[in-house]
C-alpha positions in Angstrom: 114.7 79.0 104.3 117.9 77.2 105.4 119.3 74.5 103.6 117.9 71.5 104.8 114.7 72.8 104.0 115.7 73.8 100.8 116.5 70.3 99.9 113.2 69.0 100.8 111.5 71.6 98.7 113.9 70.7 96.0 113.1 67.1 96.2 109.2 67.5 96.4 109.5 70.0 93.2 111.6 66.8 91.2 108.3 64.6 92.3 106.4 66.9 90.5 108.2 66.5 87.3 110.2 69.9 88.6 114.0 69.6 86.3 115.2 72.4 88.2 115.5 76.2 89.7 117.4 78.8 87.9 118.0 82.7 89.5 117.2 84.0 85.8 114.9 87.2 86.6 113.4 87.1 83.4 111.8 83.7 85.2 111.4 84.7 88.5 109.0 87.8 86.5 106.9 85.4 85.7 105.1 84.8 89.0 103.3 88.4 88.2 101.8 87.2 85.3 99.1 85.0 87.0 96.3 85.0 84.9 94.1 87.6 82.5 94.2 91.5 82.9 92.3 93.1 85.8 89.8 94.7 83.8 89.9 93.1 80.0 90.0 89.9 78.5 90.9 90.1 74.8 90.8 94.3 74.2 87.0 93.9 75.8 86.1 95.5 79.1 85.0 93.1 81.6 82.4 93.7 85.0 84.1 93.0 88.2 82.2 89.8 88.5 82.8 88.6 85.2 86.8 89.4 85.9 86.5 87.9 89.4 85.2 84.4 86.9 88.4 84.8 84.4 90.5 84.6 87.2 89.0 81.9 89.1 88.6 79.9 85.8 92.5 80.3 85.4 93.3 79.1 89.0 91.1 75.9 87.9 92.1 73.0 89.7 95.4 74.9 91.3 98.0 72.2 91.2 101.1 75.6 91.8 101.9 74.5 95.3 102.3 71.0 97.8 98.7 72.1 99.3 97.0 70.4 96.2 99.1 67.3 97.0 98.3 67.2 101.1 94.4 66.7 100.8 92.8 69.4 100.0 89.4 68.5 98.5 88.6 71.8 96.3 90.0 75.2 95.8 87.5 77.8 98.2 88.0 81.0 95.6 85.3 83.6 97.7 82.0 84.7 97.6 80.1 87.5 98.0 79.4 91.0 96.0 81.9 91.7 93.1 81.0 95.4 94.0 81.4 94.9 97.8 82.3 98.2 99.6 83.7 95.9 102.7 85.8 92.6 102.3 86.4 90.0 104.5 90.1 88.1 104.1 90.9 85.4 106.4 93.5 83.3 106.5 93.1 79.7 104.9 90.1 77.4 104.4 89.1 75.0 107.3 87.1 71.4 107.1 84.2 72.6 106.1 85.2 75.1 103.4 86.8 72.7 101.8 83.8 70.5 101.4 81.9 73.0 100.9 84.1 75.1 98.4 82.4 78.2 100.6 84.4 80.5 102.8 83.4 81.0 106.4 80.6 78.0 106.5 81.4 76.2 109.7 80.6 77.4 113.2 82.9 80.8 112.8 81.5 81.5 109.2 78.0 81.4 111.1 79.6 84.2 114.1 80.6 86.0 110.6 77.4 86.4 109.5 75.9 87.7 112.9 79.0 90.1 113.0 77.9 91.2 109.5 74.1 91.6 110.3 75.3 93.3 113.0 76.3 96.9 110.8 72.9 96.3 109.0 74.8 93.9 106.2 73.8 90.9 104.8 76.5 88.3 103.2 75.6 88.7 100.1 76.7 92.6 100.4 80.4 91.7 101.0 83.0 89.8 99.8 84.7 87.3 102.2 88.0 85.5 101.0 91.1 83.9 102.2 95.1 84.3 102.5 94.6 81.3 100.4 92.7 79.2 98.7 93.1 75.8 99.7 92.7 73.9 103.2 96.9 73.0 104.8 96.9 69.5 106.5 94.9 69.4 110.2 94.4 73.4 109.5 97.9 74.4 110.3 99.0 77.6 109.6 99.6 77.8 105.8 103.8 77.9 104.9 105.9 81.0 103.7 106.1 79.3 99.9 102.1 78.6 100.0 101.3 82.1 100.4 104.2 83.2 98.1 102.3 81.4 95.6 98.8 82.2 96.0 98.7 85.6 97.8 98.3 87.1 94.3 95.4 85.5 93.8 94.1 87.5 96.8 95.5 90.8 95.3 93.7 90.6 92.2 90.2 89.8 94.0 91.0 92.9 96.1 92.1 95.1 92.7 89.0 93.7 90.9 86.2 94.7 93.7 88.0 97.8 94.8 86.3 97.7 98.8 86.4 101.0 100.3 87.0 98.9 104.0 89.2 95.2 104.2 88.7 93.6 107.7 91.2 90.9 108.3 90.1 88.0 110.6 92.8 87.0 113.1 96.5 87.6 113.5 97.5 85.5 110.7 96.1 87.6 107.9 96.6 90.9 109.2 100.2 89.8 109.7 100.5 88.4 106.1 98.7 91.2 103.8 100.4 94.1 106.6 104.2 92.1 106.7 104.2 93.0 110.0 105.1 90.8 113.2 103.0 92.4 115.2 100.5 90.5 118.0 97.2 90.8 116.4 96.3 92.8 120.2 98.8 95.4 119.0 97.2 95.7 115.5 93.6 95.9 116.0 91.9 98.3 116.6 94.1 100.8 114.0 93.3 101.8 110.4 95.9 100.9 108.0 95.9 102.5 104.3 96.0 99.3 102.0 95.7 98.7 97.9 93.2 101.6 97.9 91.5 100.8 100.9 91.4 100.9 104.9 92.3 97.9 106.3 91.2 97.5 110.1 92.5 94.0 111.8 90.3 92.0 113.8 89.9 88.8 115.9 89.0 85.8 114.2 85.1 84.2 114.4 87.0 81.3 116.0 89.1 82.8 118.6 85.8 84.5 119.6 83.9 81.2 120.3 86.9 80.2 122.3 87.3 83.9 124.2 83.6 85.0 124.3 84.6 88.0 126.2 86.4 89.6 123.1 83.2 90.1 121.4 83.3 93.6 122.6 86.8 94.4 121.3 85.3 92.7 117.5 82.1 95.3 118.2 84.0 98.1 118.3 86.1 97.2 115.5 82.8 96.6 113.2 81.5 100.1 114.4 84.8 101.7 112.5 83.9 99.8 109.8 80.4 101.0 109.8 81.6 104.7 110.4 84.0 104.5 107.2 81.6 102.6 105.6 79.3 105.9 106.1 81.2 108.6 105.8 82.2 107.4 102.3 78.5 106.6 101.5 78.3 110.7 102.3 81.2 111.4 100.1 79.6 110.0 97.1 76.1 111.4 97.8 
């Protein structure tokens, strides 16, 4: 961030009633401390879907960055199986998300789904989220201090359900949850280790109803799923 755009945040952070920054560590610490424990609430053990609710209930209506100021209608939190073996993440929500409060609705959440049937899955078997959780202005790409802010968010959802296989949809959230600068060509295709899981990059639903020909590459990204997916259904068994 250079300076210019410093001031700018600096000035947008006063409008919000923002008195200042400070370089204290003891503050900056703070940003880990997001909301209730991964697993308990109070000293009681909680289900992943009742943590997944403590943590959506503490996001609320997320005022922490510009996006709530810019238009976004609702915060689109995910959806899907708290004990989901294979997780979705894309990158932000679109138009209809954000009416909706759904991720992956529109036209590529319905290409989702077919990819999902596709393995033998339904929706409701996998968790699908975002980068983040509210739609940036015309659906541009969402800004380093957005996702600084609600990545964590993400994290936790991914701690909480534990999913043996994450599939990232397009180059912007592979890039993001890798920290890599890599085209998303480069990166698909390959098995990443990742927060306890295997993360394998893919296209995105909507650069595939643009490029229909890249289905194929998507198909044989979805069959590695399906091949982790069952060789650590024959571990368990």
């Amino acid at each position: 961030m250079d300076r210019d755009q410093l001031a700018e945040h600096l000035r947008f952070a006063a409008e919000l009633g923002v008195a200042g920054a400070t370089r204290d560590p003891a503050w900056r610490a703070r940003a880990g401390n997001l909301g209730p424990p991964a697993a308990t609430s109070a000293g009681v053990s909680l289900s992943p879907e009742e943590a997944l609710a403590e943590v959506k209930s503490f996001i609320g209506e997320c005022t922490r960055c510009k996006l709530a100021f810019l238009g976004r209608t609702q915060v689109v939190f995910g959806v899907g199986s708290p004990n989901a073996d294979l997780m979705f993440v894309g990158e932000a929500p679109g138009a209809d998300e954000d009416v909706q409060g759904v991720p992956f609705v529109g036209r590529a959440g319905q290409l989702l789904t077919k990819i999902i049937e596709a393995i033998g899955l339904k929706r409701d078997d996998v968790y699908i989220a975002n980068v983040i959780k509210c739609r940036p202005p015309q659906n541009r790409n969402p800004e380093p201090d957005e996702i600084e802010t609600c990545e964590p968010f993400l994290f936790q959802q991914i701690d909480l359900i534990q999913p043996k296989v994450i599939v990232t949809l397009g180059k912007f959230a592979a890039q993001c949850l890798l920290r890599s600068e890599e085209p998303i060509s480069r990166l698909r295709g390959r098995i990443f280790d990742y927060r306890g899981a295997k993360l394998i990059p893919t296209f995105h639903p909507a650069y595939l109803l643009r490029n229909p020909s890249s289905k194929r590459e998507v198909w044989e990204d979805m069959k590695l799923v399906k091949k982790l997916l069952t060789e650590n259904e024959e571990v368990r068994s």
